[in-house]
N, C-alpha and C positions, 0 to 999 in steps of 0.2 A: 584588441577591440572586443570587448561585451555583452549581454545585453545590457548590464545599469553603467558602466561605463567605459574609458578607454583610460588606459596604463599603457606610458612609454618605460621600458628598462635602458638602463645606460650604466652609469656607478652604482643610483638607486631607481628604483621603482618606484613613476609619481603614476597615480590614479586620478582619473577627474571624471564627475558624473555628467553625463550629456547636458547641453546647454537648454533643450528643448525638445518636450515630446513629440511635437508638431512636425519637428523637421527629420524625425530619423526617418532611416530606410524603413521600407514595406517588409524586408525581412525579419528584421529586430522588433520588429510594432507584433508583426505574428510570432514569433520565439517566443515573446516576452509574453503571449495572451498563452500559448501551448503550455509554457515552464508554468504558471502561475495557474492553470487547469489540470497539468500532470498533482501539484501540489496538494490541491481541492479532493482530486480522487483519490492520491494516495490516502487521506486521513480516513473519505468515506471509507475507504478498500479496510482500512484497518480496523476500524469500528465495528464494521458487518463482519468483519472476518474474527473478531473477537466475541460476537455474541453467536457464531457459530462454533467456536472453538467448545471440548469437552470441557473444559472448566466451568461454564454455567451449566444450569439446569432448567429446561424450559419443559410445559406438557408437555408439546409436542415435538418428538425426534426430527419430525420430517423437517420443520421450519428452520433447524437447524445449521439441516443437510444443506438449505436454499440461500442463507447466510453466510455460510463457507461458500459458495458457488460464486454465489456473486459477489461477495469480495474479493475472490480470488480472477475474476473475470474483471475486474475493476483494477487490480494490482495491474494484470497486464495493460489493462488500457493506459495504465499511467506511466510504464514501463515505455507505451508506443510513444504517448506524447510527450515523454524525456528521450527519446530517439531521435526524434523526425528535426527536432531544432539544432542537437548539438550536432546531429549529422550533416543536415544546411549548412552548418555552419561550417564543420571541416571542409565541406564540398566549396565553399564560397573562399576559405583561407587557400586550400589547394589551387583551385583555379588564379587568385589573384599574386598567388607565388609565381605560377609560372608564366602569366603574363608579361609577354614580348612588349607592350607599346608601354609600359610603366618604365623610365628609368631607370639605371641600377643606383643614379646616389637617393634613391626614396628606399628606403626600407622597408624588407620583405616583412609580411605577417607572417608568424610563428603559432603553433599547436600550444595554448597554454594549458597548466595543470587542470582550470577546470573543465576543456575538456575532457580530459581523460574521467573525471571521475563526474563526468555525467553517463559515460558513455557505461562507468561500472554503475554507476545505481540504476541505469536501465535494465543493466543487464541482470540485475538480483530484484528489480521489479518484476518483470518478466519469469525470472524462476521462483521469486517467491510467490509470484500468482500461479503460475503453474502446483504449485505446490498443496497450494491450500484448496486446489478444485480440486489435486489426487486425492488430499487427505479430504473433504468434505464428498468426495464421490464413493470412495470405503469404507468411511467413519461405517461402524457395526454400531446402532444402538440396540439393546436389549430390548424385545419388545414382554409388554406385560402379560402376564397368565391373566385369563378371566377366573380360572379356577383358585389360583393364588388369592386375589381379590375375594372372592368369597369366602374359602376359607377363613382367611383373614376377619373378616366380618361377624363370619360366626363365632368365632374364637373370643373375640371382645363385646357380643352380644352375649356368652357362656360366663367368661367372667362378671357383667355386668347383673348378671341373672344370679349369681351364687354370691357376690359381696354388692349389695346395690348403695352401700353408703360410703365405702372406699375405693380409693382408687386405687387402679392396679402400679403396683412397685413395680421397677428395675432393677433385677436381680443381678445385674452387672455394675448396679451403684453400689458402691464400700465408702463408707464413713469412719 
């Protein structure tokens, strides 16, 4: 049993999607809203954590530092709301396994594959959030000389003043 539907195994494995959204559990109605919100944040988490990443270039370093943060503050959050359902979940298969007043010719619920690998993308949610507030909390950018800047300044106002019809070449261009 799922959140989008329920698979019985026997020789093979038939799946069928719920007959009605109406009528599911109050568990699955919140899984299903958790799962499809964890989703939403990962993509935000990675967008922000992308235009904080050193590969662009932005004026300002600080903004940068604040887009790594909270994306990485947002990976975890989606790491939580990939937790909190597939945990329910093993918690609700465990409990109905070892329930006494079920019959034994009904067949026990089983741990399927995806849980397990909800339980791993939680868990590299969560580290890779953790990660990206390390590295957004460290990131060193270089801050600017003012002295550099004017140098600079003058330098191209010197050239501009001694050749004022040419521009100045790049002595590192070879043709």
């Amino acid at each position: 049993m799922g959140l989008w539907q329920t698979c019985v195994s026997q020789a093979i494995t038939q799946c069928e999607n719920y007959a009605s959204l109406l009528a599911l559990p109050l568990e699955i109605k919140i899984s299903r809203v958790l799962m499809v919100t964890s989703n939403g944040l990962g993509f935000l988490a990675f967008s922000l954590a992308l235009l904080g990443s050193n590969c662009l270039k932005t004026s300002d370093p600080r903004q940068k530092r604040h887009f790594g943060i909270t994306g990485g503050i947002l990976f975890c959050i989606s790491g939580i709301t990939t937790l909190v359902p597939i945990s329910w979940f093993a918690y609700n298969t465990v409990q109905d396994f070892w329930d006494q007043t079920i019959p034994n010719v009904v067949p026990r619920w089983e741990f399927g594959e995806a849980l397990f690998l909800g339980w791993f993308a939680a868990f590299f949610l969560l580290l890779g959030g953790c990660l990206v507030i390390s590295a957004a909390c460290f990131l060193k950018t270089p801050k600017a000389s003012k002295r550099l800047a004017i140098h600079h300044k003058a330098e191209i106002a010197t050239l501009a003043i001694r050749h004022p019809h040419s521009s100045p070449k790049n002595a590192d261009l070879v043709i």
